[in-house]
C-alpha positions as CSV (number, residue, x, y, z in Angstrom):
1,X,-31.2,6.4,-1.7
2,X,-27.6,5.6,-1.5
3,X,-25.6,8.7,0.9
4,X,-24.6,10.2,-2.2
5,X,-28.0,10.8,-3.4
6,X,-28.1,8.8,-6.4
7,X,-30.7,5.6,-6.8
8,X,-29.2,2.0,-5.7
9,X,-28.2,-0.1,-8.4
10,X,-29.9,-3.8,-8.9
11,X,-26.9,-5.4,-7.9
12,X,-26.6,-3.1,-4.7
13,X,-30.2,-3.7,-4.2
14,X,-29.6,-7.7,-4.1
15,X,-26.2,-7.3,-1.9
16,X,-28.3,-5.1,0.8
17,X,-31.3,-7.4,1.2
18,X,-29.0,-10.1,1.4
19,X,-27.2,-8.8,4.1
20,X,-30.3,-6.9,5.4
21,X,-29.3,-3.5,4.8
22,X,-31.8,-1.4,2.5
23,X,-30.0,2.0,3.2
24,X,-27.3,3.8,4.4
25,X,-26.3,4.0,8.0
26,X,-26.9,7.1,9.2
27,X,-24.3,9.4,9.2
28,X,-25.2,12.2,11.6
29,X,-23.1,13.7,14.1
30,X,-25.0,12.5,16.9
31,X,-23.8,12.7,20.5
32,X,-23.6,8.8,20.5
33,X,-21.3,9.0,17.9
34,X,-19.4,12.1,19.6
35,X,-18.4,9.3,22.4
36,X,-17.8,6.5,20.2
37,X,-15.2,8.2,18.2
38,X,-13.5,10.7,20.9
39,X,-10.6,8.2,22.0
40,X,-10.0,7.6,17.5
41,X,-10.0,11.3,17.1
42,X,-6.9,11.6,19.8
43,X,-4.5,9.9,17.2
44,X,-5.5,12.0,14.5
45,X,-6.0,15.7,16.4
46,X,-2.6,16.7,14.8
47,X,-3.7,16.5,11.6
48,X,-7.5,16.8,11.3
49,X,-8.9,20.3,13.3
50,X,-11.8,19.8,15.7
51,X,-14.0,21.8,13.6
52,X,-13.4,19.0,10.5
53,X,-14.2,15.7,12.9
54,X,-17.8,15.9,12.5
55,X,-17.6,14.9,9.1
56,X,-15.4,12.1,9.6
57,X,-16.6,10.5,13.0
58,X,-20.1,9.4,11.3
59,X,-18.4,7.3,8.9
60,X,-15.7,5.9,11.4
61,X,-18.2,5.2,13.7
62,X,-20.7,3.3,10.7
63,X,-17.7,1.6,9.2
64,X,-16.3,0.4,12.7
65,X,-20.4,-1.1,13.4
66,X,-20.5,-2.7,10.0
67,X,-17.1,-4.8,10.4
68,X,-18.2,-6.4,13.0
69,X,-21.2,-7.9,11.7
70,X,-19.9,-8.5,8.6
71,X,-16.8,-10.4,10.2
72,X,-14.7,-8.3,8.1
73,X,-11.3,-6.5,8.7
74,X,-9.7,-3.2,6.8
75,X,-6.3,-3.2,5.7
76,X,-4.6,0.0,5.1
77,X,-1.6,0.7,3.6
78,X,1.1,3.4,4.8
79,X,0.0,5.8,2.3
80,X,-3.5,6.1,3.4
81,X,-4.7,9.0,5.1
82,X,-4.7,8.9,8.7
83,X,-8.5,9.2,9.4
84,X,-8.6,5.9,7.7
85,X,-4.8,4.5,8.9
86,X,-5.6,5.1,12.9
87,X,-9.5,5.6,12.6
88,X,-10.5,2.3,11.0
89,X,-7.8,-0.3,9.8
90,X,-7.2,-3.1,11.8
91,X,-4.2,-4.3,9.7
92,X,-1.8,-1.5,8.6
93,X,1.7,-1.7,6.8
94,X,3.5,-2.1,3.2
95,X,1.7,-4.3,0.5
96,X,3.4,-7.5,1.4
97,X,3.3,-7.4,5.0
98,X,-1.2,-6.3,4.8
99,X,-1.8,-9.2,2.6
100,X,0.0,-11.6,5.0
101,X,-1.1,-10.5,8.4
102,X,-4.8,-11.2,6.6
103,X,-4.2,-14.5,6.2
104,X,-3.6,-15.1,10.4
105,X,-7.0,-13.5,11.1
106,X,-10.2,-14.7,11.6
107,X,-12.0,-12.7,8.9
108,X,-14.8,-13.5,5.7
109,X,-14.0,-10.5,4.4
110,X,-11.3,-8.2,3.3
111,X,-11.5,-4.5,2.8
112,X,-8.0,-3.0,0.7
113,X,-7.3,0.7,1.4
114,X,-5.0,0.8,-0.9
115,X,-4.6,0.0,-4.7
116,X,-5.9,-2.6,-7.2
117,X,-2.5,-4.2,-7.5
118,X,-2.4,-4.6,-3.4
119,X,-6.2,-6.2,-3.6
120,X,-5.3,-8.7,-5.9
121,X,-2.3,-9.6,-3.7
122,X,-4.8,-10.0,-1.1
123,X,-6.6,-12.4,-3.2
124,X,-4.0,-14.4,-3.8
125,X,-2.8,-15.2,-0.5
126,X,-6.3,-15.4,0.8
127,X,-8.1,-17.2,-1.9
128,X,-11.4,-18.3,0.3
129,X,-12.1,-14.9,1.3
130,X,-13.9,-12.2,-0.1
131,X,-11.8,-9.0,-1.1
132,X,-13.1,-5.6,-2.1
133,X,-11.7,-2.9,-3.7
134,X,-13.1,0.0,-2.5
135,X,-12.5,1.8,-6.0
136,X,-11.2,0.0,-8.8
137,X,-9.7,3.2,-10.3
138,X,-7.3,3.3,-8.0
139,X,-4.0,2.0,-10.0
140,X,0.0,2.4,-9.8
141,X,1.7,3.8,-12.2
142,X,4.2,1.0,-11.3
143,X,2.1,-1.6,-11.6
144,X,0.9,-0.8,-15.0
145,X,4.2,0.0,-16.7
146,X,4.1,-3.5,-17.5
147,X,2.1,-6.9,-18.8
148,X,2.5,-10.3,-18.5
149,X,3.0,-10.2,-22.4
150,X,5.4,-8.2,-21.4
151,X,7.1,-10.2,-19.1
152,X,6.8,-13.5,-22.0
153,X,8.7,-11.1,-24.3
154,X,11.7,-10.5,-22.0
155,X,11.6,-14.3,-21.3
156,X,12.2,-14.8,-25.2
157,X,14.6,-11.9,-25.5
158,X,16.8,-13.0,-22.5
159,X,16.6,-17.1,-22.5
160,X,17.2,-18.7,-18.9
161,X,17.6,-15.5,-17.4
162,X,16.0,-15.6,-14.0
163,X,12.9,-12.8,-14.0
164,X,12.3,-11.3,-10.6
165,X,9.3,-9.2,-9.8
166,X,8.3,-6.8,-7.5
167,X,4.8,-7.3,-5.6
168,X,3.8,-3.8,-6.6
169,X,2.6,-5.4,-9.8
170,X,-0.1,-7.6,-11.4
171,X,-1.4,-11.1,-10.9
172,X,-0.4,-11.6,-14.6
173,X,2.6,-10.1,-14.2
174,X,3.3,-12.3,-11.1
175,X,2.1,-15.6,-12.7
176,X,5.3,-14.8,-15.7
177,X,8.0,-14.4,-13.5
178,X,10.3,-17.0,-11.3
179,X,9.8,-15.1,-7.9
180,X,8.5,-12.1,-6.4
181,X,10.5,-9.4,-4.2
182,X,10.1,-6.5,-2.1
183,X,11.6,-3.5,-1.8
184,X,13.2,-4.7,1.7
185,X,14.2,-8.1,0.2
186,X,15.0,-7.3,-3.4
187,X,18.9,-7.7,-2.9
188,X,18.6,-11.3,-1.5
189,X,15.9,-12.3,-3.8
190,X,19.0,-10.9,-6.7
191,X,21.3,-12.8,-4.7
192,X,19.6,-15.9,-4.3
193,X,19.6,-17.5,-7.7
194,X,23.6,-17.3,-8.2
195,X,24.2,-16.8,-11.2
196,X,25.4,-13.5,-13.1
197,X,22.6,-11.6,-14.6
198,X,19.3,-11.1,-13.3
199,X,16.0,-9.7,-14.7
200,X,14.7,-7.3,-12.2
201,X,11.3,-6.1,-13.2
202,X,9.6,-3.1,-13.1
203,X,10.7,-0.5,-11.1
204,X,13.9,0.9,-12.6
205,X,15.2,2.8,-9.8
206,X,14.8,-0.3,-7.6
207,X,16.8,-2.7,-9.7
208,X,19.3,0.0,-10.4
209,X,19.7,0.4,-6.6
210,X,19.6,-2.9,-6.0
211,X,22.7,-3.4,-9.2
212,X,24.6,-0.9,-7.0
213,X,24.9,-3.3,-4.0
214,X,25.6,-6.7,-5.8
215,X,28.5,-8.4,-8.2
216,X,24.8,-9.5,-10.0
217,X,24.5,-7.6,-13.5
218,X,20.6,-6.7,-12.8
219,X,18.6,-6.1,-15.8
220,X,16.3,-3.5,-15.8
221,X,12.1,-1.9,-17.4
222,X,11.4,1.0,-17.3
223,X,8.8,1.4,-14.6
224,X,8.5,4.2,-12.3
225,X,6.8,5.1,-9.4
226,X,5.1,8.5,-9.7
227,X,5.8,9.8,-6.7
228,X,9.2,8.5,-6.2
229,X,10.6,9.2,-9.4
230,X,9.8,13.4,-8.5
231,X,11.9,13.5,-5.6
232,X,15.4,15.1,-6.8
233,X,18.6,15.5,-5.2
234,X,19.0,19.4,-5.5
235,X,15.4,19.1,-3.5
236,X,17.0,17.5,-0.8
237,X,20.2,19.2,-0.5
238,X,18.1,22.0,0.1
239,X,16.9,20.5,3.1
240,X,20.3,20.0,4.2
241,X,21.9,23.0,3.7
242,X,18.9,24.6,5.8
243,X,19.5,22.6,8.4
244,X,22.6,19.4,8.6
245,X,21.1,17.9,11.6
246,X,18.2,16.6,9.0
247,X,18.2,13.2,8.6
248,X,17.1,11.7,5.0
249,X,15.3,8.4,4.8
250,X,14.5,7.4,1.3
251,X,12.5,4.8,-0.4
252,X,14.6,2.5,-3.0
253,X,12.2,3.3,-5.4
254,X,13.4,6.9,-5.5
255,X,16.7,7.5,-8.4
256,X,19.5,6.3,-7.3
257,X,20.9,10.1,-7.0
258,X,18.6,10.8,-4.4
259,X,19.2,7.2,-2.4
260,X,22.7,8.3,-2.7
261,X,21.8,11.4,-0.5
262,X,19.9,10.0,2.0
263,X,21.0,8.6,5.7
264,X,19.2,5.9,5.3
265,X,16.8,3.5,2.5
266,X,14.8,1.3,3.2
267,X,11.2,-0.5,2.2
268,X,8.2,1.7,3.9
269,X,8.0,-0.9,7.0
270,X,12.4,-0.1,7.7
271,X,11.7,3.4,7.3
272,X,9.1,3.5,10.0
273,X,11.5,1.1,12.1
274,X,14.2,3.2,11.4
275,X,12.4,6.2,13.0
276,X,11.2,4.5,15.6
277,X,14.8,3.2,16.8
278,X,17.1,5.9,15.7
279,X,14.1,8.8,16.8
280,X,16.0,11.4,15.3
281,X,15.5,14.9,16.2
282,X,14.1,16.0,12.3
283,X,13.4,13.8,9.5
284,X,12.4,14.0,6.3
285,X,10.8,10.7,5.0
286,X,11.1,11.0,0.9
287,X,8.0,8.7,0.1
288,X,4.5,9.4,-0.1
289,X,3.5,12.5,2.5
290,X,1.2,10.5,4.3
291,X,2.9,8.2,5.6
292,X,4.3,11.0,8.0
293,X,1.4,12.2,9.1
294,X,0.7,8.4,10.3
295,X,4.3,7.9,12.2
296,X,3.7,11.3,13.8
297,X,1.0,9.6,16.4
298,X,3.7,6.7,17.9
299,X,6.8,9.3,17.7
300,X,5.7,12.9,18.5
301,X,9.0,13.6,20.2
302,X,10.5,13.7,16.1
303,X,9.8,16.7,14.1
304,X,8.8,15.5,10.5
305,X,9.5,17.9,7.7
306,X,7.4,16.7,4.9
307,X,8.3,17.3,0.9
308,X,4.3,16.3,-0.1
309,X,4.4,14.0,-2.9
310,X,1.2,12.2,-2.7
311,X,-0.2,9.5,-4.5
312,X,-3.3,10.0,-6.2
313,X,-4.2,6.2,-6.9
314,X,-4.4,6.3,-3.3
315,X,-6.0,9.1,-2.7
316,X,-9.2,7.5,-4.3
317,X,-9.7,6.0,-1.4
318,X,-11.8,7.5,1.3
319,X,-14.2,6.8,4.2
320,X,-17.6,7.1,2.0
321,X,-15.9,4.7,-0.7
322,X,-14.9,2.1,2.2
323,X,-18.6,2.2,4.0
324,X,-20.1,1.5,0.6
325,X,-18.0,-1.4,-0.2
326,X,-19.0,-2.5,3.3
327,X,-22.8,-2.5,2.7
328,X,-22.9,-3.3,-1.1
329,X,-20.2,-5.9,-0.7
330,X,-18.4,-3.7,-4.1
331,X,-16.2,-4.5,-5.8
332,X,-14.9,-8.1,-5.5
333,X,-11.6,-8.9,-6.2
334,X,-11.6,-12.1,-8.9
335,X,-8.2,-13.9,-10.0
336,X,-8.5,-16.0,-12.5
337,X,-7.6,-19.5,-10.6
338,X,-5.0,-20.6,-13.5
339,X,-3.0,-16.7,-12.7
340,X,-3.6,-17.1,-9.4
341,X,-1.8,-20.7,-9.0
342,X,1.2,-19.6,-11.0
343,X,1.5,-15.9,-9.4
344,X,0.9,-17.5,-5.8
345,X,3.9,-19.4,-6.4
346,X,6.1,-16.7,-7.5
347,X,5.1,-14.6,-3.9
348,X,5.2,-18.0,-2.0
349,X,8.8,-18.4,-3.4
350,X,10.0,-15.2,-1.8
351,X,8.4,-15.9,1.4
352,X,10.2,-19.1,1.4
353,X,13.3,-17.9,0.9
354,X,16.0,-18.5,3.7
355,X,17.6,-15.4,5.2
């Protein structure tokens, strides 16, 4: 019996005898474990009480053992929770940045905490390794506020018009468009082609942030981020007015009202560099609430105020799901080779740039 007490599948059946694992690790709070997990539990004491590490540790401790004999490494984005950003990722950061430190380890295997649109990402920069979702549910509302019919449509509507895309999206959507972008890059990617109008695709507060900073007339979709798009300036003025000394980081995928407000925007990775550096005395990071909870363990001398928008795709992600899709090897990550050529191009593009 699987540890959530329903039968094993078939196809689990097949993937533990061929990796010789009929069951479950166990998941008891065993002194052993106790020892194993004590130094893990330090980063994470702010946030998780004593009396709740019991039921983490066993799965920390399992999920730790079964990496290293399946030569496989966990990459976690920002937004995960910290039990599984400090307790078991070996590769943590923004979409971009997990999917390329992947490809300069020595790994078979690749475990995504984070969402489906970051897994196939992983794929295609890392097309002889194996990586699994941990819960194929877990979407973006960005990601899947457009197609790549979509994408063929604007191409017909706005002939010769250069179409940049933002990772958070598809392989389909990827393989239609010229180039890819981040959220730290999207400005020069803009800039680069030199002409005067640019398709900017999907995020809506991105490209208008990004119009706001360039002669470039950027074209916009309307895709939104779910969190992002909730944060309001009267929110953070509140903050403010409380106390000035507050500084205001924002993500760019946040309305441009808001960015206006902020000390500082930047891509998830600049934010957390920004702290780092600057370590202001209170911040308020206007993205997803985890992320704070994670910076808190390298910067404890900054007080974090935290407006909790969190991210539900996310959220699907937690230690049980990440130790099953250890020992079932579930679910596999599959790009189509054709998508995967074309929308390994448009990301290799962008890496490629010049600064």
């Amino acid at each position: 019996m699987a540890a959530s007490g329903m039968a094993i599948s078939v196809v689990e059946k097949t993937a533990a005898e061929r990796f010789g694992i009929m069951d479950m690790p166990s998941l008891e709070f065993t002194p052993d474990v106790a020892r194993e997990t004590e130094h893990l539990y330090e980063r994470v004491a702010h946030h998780i009480p004593r009396i709740e590490w019991p039921v983490h540790a066993p799965y920390v401790a399992a999920i730790n053992r079964l990496k290293k004999e399946r030569n496989a490494i966990i990459l976690a984005h920002n937004y995960q929770t910290p039990e599984i950003f400090h307790c078991v990722a070996d590769i943590v950061g923004d979409s971009l940045q997990l999917a390329r430190e992947a490809t300069r380890v020595d790994a078979e295997i690749i475990v995504q905490g984070g969402v489906h649109f970051m897994a196939e990402t992983s794929k295609l920069l890392n097309p002889e390794k194996t990586v699994l979702m941990p819960d194929m549910a877990a979407g973006c509302s960005l990601a899947e506020s457009i197609t790549g019919a979509d994408v063929r449509l604007l191409r017909e509507t706005y002939p010769g018009v250069p179409i940049v895309t933002y990772v958070n999206t598809s392989a389909e959507v990827k393989a239609e468009s010229d180039i890819c972008c981040t959220s730290a890059n999207a400005l020069q990617v803009v800039e680069s082609f030199g002409v005067d109008r640019v398709l900017c695709i999907p995020d809506e507060f991105l490209a208008q942030n990004v119009a706001a900073q360039t002669k470039v007339k950027v074209l916009t979709w309307k895709g939104r981020c779910e969190v992002h798009e909730r944060f309001t300036p009267e929110e953070l003025l509140a903050y403010k007015l409380t106390d000035p000394s507050i500084q205001i980081i924002a993500h760019p995928e946040c309305p441009p009202d808001v960015v206006a407000i902020a000390d500082f925007a930047g891509s998830t990775s600049g934010m957390i560099d920004y702290v780092k550096t600057n370590r202001p005395a209170k911040v308020l990071l206007v993205t997803e609430c985890s992320m704070a909870s994670n910076i808190e363990a390298d910067v404890p001398d900054v007080e974090f105020l935290k407006p909790c928008n969190l991210c539900p795709h996310m959220k699907r992600i937690t230690l049980p799901k990440i130790l099953e899709s250890l020992v079932f090897m579930r679910e596999e990550i599959h790009v189509d080779p054709a998508v995967a050529e074309r929308a390994r191009r448009a990301v290799e593009r962008m890496v490629n740039l010049k600064n």
